[in-house]
N, C-alpha and C positions, 0 to 999 in steps of 0.2 A: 384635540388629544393632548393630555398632560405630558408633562417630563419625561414622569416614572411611566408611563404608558411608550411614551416613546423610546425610552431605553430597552424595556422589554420585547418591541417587535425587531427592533432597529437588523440586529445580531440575526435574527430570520428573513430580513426582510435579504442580507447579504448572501445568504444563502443558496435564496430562492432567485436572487440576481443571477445566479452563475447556474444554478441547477435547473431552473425552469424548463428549458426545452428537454432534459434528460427525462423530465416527467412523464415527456409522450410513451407511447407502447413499444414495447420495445427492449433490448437489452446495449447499455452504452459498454463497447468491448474497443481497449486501447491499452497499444502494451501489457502491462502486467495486469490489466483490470477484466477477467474473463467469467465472469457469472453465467450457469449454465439454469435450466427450466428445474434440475433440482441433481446435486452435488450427493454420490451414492455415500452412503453413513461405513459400509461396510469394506470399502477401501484401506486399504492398509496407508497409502500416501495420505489421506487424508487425517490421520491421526500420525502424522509422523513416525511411521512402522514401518516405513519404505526404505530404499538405499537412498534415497535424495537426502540434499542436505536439507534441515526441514525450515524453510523459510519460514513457509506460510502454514506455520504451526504456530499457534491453536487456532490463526483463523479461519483455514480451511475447516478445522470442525467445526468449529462457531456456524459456518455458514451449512454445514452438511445440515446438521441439527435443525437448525433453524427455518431450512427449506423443506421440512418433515410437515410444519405447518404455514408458512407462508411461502409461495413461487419466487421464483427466484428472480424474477422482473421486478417484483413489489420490494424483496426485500435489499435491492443494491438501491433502490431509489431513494428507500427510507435510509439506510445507512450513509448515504451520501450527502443527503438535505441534514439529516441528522449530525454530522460530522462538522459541518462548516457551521452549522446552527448553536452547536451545544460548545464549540473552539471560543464564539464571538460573547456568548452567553456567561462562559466562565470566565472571560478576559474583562466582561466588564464587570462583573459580580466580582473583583478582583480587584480591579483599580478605583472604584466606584469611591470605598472609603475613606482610602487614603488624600484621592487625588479631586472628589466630587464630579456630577454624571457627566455635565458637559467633555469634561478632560479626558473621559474613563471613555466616554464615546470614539473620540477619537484613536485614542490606544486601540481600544477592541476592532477596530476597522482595521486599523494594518495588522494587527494578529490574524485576521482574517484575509484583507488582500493583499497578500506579497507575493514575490516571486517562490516562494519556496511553496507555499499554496498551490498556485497555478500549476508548476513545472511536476509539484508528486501528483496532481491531480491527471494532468496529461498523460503521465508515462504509469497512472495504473495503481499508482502505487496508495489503496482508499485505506489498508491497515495502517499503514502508518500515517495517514491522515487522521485516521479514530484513534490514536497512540494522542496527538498532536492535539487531539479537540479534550484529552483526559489532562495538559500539563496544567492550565492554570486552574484548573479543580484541585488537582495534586497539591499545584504551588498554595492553594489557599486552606487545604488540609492540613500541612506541615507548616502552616506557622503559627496553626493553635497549636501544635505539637510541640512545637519549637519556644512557643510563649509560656508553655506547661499547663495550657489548658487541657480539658478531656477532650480523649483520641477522639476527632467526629470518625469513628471506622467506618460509618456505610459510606460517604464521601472516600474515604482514605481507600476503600478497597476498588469500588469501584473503579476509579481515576485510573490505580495501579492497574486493573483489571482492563484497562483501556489500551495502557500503553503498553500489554503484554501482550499485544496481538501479534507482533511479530519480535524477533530475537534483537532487530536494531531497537526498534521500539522500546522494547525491553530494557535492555542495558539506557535508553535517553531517561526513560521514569528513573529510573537504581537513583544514578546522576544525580538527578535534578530534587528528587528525594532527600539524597544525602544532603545536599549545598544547603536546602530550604532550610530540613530539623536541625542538621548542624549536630549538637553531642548528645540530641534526645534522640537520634535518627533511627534507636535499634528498633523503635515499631513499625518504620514504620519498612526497614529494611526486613523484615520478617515479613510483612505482607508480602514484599517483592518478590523475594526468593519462593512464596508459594504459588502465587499467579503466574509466575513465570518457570515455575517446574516442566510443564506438557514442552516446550522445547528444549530446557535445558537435560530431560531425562532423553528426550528423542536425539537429542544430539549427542548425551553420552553414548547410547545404545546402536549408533549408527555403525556398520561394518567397514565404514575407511576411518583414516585417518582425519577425517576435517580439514585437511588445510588443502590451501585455495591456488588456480594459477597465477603467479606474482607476476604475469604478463598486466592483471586485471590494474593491477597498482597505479599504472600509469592510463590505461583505458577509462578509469571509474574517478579520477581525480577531477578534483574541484576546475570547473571551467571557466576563466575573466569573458566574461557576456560585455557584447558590445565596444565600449569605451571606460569602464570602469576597474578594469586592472583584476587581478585575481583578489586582492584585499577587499577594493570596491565592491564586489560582485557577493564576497564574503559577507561583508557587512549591511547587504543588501537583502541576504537569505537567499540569493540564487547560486548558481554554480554547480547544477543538475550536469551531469557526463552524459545526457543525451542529448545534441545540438537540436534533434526534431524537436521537444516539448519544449524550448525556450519561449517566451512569446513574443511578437515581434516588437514590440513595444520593448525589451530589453534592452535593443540594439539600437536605440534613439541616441539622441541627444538628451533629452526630456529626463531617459533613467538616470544619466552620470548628474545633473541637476538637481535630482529628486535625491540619489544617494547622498550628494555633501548636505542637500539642507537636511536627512534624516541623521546623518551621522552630528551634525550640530544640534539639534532638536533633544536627539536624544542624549549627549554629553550633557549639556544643558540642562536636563531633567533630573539627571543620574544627581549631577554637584548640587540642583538644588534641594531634591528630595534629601540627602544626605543632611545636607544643613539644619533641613526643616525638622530634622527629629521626628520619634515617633511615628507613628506607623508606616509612614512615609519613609523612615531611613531602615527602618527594619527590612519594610518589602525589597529593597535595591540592596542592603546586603546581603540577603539570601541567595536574593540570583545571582550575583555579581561571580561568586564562583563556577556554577553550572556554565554560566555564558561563558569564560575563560574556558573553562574545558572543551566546550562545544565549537568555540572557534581555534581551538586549538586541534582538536581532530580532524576538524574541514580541512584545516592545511597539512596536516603532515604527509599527505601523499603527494603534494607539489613540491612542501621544502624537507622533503626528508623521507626521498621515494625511498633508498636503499634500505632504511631502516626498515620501512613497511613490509617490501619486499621480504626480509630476513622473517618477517614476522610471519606473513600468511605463509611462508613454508615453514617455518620452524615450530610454529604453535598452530595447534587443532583452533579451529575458529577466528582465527586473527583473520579470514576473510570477510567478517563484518565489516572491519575498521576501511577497507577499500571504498567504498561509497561514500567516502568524506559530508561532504556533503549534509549528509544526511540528518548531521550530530547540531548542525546550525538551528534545529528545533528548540535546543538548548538556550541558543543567543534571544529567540523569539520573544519568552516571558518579558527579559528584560529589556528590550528594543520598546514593549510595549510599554514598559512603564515608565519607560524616558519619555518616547512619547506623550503619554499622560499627563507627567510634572509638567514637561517642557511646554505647551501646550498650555497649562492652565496658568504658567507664570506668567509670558507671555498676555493672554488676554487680562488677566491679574493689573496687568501692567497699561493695558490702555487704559486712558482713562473715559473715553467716550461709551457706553453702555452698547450702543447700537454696533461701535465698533468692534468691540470687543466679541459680540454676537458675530459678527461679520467673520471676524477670524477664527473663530470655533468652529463654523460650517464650512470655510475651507480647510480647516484641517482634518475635517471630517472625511470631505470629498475627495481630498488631494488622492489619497492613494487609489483611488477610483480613475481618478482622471488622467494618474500619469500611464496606470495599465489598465487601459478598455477593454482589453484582449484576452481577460479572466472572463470577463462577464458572458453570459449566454453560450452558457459550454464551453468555454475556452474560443469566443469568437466562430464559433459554428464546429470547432474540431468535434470537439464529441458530441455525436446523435444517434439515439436510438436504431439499433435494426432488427430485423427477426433474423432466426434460423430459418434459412433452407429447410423445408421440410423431409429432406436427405437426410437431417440429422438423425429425425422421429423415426425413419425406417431403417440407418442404420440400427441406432440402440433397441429397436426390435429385435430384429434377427441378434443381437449380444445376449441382451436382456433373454430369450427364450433357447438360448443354444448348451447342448453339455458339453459341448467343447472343450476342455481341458487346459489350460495357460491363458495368459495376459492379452492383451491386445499391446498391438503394435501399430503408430502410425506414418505411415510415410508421406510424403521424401521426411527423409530424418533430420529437420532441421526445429530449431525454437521458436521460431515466429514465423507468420504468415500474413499476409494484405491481401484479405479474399476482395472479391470486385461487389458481395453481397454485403462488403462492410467500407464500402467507398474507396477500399485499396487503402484504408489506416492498416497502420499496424498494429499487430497483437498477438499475443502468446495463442499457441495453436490449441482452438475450443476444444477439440479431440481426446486431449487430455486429460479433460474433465468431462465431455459429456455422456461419456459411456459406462452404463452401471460392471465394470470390469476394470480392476488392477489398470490400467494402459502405461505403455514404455513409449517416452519422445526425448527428442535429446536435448539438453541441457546444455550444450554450446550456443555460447552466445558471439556476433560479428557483432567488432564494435568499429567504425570506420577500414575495412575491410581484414581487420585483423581475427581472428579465431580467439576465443578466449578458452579455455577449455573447463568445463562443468566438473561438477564433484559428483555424480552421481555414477556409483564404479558399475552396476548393469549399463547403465545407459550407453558406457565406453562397450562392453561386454558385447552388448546388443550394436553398437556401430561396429566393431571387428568382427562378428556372425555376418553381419550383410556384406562386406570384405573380402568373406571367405568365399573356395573354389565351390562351394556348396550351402549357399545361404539358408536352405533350407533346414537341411539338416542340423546347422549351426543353430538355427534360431528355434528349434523343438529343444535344443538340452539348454537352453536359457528362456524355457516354459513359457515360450511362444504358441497360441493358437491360432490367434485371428489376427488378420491385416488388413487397417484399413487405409485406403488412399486418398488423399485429399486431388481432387483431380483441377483443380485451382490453383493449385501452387507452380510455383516453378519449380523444374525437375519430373513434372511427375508422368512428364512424356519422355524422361529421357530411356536412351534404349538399355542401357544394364537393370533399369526399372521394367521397365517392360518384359524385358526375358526374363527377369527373377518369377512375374507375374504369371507368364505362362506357366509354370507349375504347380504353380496354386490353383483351389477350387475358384473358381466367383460362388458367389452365395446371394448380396444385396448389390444389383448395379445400375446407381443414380445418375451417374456422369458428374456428380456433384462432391460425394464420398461414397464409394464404393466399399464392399466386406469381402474378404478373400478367407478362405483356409488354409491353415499348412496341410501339403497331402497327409501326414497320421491323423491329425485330428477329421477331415473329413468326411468318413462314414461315420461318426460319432453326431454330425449333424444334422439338427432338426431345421432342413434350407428354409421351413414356411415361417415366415415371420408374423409371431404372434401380436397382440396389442400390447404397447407399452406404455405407460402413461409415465411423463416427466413429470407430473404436477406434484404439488404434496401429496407423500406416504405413499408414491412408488417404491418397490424395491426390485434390486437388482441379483443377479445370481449371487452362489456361495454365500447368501446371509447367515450367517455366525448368530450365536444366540442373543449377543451383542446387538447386533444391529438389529435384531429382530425386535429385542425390545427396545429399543430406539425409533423403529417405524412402528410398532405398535401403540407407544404412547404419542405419535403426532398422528396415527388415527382416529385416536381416542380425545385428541384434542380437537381433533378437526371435527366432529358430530358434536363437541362442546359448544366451539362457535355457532355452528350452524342453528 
């Protein structure tokens, strides 16, 4: 196999290292990562039209839409291989010319396995992983822009269109945009601002104020993993605020090792690309700003909580910036292309041929080697499972019912570690799998602390259940159905239980059950009809909207066939 052959699978082959066992049947549910058999189009939350704040805008439509013709098992699979494939693909198509393939390989490998990889992979977070696989397309769009060649726009939209999956996302492309074109930037800051409309309109339009609990400030801040100091950890790309998705291999000795010869490696790279002129010092001053900014964000919620604080409450949306962290996306292009230089001066500099070889394929490997613990799903953490087929015969009786209001799921908590999902954790399925509006709460426990959510029903809907009269509290906040998660904790607890006695039962699995509110009741049809999750089911209330929205992924789906 030649070079160029080998460059081209290399980026896949990395991939397919870490996604492989995800391949099996099955749905990989962890944290924020909850892909259902097919996501309803006509959802108000799911186009950001809801009271939430709209994170997961526009990817929840992306993914509605999308599951009209492809199931929703095939398409997290493809999105996921796709993500780390196409991150590794433009990192080398990126450094390749500057820095030539051997050198470009090695970059593109730790653009791919880092901590910051691993840790959003764990905790769910795949938007912003596909924000992350769109920056060195971006980066390599904006410097024909920048050099005043012609806009390549389908590259340029694209990329942006990538990192606009979610609002953090969002605002890393703006960034990383700007720093690239530098004073040609207005093209491509125009694409921006239109790929990123679907949540900056959702967020104008939204009925609270936007701003965040400034408890989150210090909850969400950047964490020193292992031995390497909150700088170290920084300069590492990790520094995730959830201790569970660390990998263990963080907490070594090996990583604090691995961080100084990377922070030398890439210093290194940086002073000699700079030297070297030419495209090579162009690429390192483009970035050189984004990474300041990006490692600049990561820490202001450790050195400069108050400030933060004053922010998510005094400004609408300053609860992006709490997730520090996150902005270290930023630092990534150019990590890689220190790397790269660094890397190719280095063998440059042996003068033995076979040596030099020698040293390219460990530095290929290294980051491999220092964390195993990416590989094969994150070391076994995530593996496919099915749905309880509880799920299929709640969303019947939804799916077929005139009921009246939202659904409701209890115990009212954010996350769940059902025993059908190995007891991982993960954002409660309920929320999405039911073709119906559904209300969960949006409180998050972060080391036993409460954080408190921005979604002003959701609060609504926890002071109804409060009330001397849940029931009736929870019909004038256009409650009909409630369903129980009977796997959680709480959900034997007794003010549950008595609330429950008042309600009809309707579907009872022992797994998740469907209840009525008594007015809704007689309104229902208890026999539960066929629902089918698969592509171009639809769910009650379809709006004409949606209708033609399942209509054209019917009309696709007899295309394929």
């Amino acid at each position: 196999m030649g070079r160029r052959r080998i460059g081209s699978v290399w980026p896949w082959v990395l991939a397919l290292a870490v996604c492989a066992p995800l391949l099996a049947s099955g749905y990989v549910l962890s944290y924020d990562m909850v892909f259902v058999p097919r996501l309803d189009v006509t959802r108000a939350d799911v186009w950001g039209l809801g009271t939430a704040a709209p994170r997961a805008v526009p990817s929840d439509a992306v993914v509605a839409v999308a599951s009209l013709v492809v199931p929703g098992w095939l398409l997290q699979k493809v999105i996921l291989v796709a993500a780390l494939g196409l991150a590794g693909a433009g990192a080398l198509r990126l450094l390749e010319r500057p820095f030539g393939l051997g050198a470009a390989l090695a970059g593109a490998t730790w653009f791919v396995w880092n901590p910051y990889v691993a840790e959003r992979l764990v905790l769910g977070q795949w938007p912003l992983l596909v924000g992350y696989a769109g920056l060195p397309w971006l980066v390599s769009a904006c410097l024909e822009v920048r050099a005043g060649r012609p806009t390549p726009w389908l590259r340029l939209v694209l990329a942006l269109a990538a990192t606009a999956m979610t609002p953090a996302s969002g605002i890393i492309g703006v960034i990383l945009a700007v720093s690239v074109a530098a004073r040609r930037c207005w093209r491509p800051l125009v694409v921006a601002v239109v790929v990123n409309l679907p949540w900056i309109v959702a967020g104008l339009s939204r009925p609270s104020t936007g701003r965040s609990d400034p408890g989150g400030v210090e909850a969400f801040a950047l964490r020193a993993e292992g031995m390497l100091g909150t700088l170290g950890t920084a300069l590492s790309l990790g520094g995730v605020w959830n201790a569970q998705v660390v990998p263990t291999s963080r907490t070594l000795a090996t990583a604090a090792i691995a961080t100084a010869l990377l922070v030398a490696v890439v210093t290194l790279g940086v002073v000699v690309a700079w030297r070297a002129g030419g495209a090579s010092r162009h690429l390192v001053a483009a970035l050189l700003p984004a990474a300041a900014v990006g490692l600049a964000l990561s820490l202001v919620g450790t050195l400069a909580p108050d400030l933060l604080r004053w922010l998510v409450v005094e400004v609408p949306g300053a609860g992006l910036l709490r997730d520090g962290a996150r902005y270290l996306a930023l630092l990534a292009p150019l990590e890689a292309a220190g790397v790269a230089a660094g890397v190719g001066f280095v063998v440059r500099r042996v003068a033995d041929g076979f040596a030099g070889r020698g040293v390219l394929v460990v530095a290929v490997l290294l980051p491999i080697a220092v964390m195993p613990d990416l590989a094969w799903g994150a070391a076994g953490t995530l593996r496919p499972v099915a749905y309880p087929a509880a799920y299929d015969e709640v969303a019947a009786a939804v799916a077929d019912s005139d009921v009246e209001g939202d659904v409701l799921v209890l115990p009212f908590d954010a996350y769940r570690a059902p025993s059908w999902n190995h007891r991982h954790p993960v954002l409660d399925p309920s929320g999405r799998y039911f073709p119906r509006d559904t209300v969960v709460s949006d409180d998050l426990v972060v080391s036993g602390r409460v954080i408190a959510g921005e979604d002003p029903r959701a609060r609504a809907v926890a002071g109804a259940l409060a009330s001397p009269d849940p029931s009736a509290a929870l019909r004038e906040e256009d409650i009909g159905l409630v369903v129980v998660d009977r796997d959680a904790p709480g959900a034997d607890a007794a003010d549950l239980t008595a609330f429950l006695e008042d309600l009809r039962p309707v579907v009872m699995t022992g797994v998740v059950d469907l209840y009525a509110l008594p007015s809704a009741a007689a309104a229902l049809d208890a026999s539960a009809g066929s629902y089918d999750p698969g592509p171009g089911a639809s769910g009650p209330g379809s709006d004409a909207f949606g209708e033609v929205l399942e209509g054209a992924g019917e009309r696709a789906l007899r295309l394929l066939r």
